[in-house]
N, C-alpha and C positions, 0 to 999 in steps of 0.2 A: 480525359487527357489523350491529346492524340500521338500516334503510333510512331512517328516519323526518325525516332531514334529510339533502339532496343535500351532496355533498363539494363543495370547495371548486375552481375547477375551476384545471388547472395552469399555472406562473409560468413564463413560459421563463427571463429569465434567471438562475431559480435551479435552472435544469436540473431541471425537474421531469417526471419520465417515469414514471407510475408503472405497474408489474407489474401485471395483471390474467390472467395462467395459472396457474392452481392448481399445474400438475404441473411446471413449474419451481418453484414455491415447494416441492415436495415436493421436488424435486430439492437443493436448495440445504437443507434442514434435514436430510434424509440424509447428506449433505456433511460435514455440521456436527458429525454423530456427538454430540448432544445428551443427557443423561441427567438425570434429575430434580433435580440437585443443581447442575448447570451454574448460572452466571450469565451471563449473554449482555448483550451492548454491541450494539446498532443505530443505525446513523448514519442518520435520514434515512427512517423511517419514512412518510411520504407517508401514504398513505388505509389502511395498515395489516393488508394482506395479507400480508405475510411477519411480520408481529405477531403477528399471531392465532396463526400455526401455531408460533411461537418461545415466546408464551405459554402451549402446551397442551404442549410438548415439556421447556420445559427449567424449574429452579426458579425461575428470576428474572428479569428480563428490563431494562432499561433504554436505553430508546428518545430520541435526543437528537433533536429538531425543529427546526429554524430559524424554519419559516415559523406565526406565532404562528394564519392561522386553521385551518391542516392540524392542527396541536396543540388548541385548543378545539374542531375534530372530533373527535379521537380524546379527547380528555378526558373528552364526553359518553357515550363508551361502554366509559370506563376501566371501571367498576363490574364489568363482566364478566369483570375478570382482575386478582382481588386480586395477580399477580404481576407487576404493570406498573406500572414507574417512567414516568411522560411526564415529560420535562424541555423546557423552550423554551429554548434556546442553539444556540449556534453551536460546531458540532464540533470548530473550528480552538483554539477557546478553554476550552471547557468541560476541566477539569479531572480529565481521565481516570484520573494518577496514583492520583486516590480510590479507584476500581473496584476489586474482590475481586482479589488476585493468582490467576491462573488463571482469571479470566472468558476468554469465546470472543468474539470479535468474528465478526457475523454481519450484511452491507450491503449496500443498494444502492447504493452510493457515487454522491455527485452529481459526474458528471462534469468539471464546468469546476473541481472542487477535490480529483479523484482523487487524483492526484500530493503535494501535498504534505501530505494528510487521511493517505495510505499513511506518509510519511516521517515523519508524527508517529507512527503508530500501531504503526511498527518503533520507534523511540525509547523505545516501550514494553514492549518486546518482552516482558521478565521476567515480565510482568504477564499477558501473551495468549497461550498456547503455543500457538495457531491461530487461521486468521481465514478466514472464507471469504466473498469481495468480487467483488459484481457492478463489473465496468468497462467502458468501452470495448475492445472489441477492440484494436486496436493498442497500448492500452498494457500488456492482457493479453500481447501478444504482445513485448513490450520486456522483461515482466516475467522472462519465460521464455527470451529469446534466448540463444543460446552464440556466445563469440568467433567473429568472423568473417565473422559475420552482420551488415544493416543496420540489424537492432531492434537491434545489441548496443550499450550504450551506460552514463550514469550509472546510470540506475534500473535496468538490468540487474545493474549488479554492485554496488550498493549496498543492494540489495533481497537479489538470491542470498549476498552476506555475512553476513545476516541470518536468512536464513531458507531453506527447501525449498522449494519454490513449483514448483505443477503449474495447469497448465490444465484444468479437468477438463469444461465444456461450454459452447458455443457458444449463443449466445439470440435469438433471431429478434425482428426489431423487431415483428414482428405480436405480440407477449406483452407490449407495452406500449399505454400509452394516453398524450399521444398517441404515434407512433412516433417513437424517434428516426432523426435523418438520420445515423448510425453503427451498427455491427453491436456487440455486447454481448458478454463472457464472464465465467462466473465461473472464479475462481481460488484454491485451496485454498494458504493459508501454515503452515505448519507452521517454527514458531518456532524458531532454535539461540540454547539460553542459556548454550551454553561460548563464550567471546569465544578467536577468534584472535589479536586483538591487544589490549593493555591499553589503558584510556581514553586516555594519551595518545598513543597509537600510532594509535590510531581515529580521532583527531581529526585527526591527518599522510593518515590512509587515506581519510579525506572531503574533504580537500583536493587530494591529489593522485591522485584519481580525479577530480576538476572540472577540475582544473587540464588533467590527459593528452587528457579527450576536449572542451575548450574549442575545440582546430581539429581539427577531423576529418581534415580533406584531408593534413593535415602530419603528418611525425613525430612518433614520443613526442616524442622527445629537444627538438624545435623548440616544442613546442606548450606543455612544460613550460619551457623555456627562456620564452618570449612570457608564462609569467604568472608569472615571475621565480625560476625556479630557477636555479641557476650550470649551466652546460653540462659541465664537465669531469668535477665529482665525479657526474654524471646518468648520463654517460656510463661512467664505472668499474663505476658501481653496475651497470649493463648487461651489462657485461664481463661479471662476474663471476655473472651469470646467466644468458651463453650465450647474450645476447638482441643481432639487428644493430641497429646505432645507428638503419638504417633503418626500426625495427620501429614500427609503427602502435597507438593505443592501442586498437582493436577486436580486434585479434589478441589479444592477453591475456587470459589466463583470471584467475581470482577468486586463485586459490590464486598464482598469479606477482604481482599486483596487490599481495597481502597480501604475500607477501617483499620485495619492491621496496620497501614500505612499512617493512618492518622493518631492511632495512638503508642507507634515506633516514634513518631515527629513528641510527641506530646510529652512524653515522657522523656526526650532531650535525651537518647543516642542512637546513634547509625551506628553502619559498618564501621570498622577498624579502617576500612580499604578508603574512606572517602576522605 
């Protein structure tokens, strides 16, 4: 894009950090495993470095902007990529369902709205069979945790129920402008569209993953108890999966999570709370 008007310079609190190393932006459309025919979703386009190289790689491109003058910067040098959508919205809102099923989601995701920008854009899962998301480190690293661990948590196992999720590199704050006061990773999603559980088992399986790690410090059993499950039938269900009543909800893997879940459904009760 050429020079002939300066960029817009950046918002902090709309977490604007933007990429300025070429070889991590090569990095990250490698990643991407892009091919002429792709359509790509970008949250967050900023000054349009990882555009350029999305709009020379894949067939289509569609870039969502927030910040209206970052978008009439890139506007003025749309001409040069008859296969760029610019849109000015807000990602949380914007109406993703539209997009081609089988677009790739390919982001820098703005930090202070990773988290629940991810949880919409698993919601869509059918639609994105991968997605490769610049984040914060640590919550790269929640993404990826296994039971046991201190990252392991909701978005660990609400994310890995969803999807394959690897780490795949580390991003040095010198590759942004300004820097952020956090270390960066990106993260490759590789979508599952077989459901474990049916919609309304899913809906028992989001609730009762909030509900288990709402007290950390405390038992399953107490912690589900405090957000109004009956303790007795908590407890059988336990039984009968060989797990102590003292078991903690960090210890639990995804695949025990999800029978827990199937037979809370089966034996006909939930929370009090729902």
């Amino acid at each position: 894009m050429d020079s002939s008007s300066l960029p817009p310079v950046p918002i902090k609190r709309l977490g604007q950090n933007f990429l300025i190393d070429p070889n991590i932006v090569r990095k990250i459309v490698a990643l991407a495993e892009l091919t002429p025919t792709d359509t790509v979703l970008e949250i967050g386009p900023g000054r349009g470095i990882l555009t350029e190289a999305l709009c020379r790689t894949a067939g289509h491109v569609t870039a969502i902007e927030v910040d209206p003058r970052l978008h009439a910067y890139l506007t003025e040098r749309q001409p040069r990529f008859s296969n760029l959508t610019l849109v000015l919205a807000d990602a949380m809102t914007y109406p993703i369902e539209h997009l081609p099923i089988g677009a790739i989601v390919v982001a820098n995701l703005p930090y202070y709205l990773s988290t629940p920008l991810l949880f919409r854009l698993l919601d869509q899962r059918d639609r994105f069979p991968r997605m490769v998301l610049m984040l914060q480190n640590e919550v790269a690293d929640r993404l990826v945790a296994k039971p046991g661990s201190s990252d392991y948590g909701i978005l660990s196992v609400m994310a890995q129920y969803a999807a394959e999720i690897t780490k795949a590199f580390r991003v040095s704050a010198q590759c942004f402008r300004p820097k952020p006061d956090v270390g960066s990773a990106v993260v490759l999603l590789k979508t599952k569209h077989q459901r474990a559980l049916n919609q309304e088992e899913g809906s028992t399986f989001a609730t009762l993953v909030k509900a288990a790690f709402a007290h950390r410090r405390k038992t399953l059993i107490n912690s589900l108890k405090d957000q109004g499950y009956k303790q007795e039938p908590v407890a059988a269900v336990l039984n009968s999966l060989n797990l102590s009543l003292s078991t903690r909800a960090e210890t639990l893997s995804i695949e025990q999570f999800i029978e827990l879940t199937r037979r809370i459904w089966r034996t006909g009760f939930t929370s009090l709370h729902q």
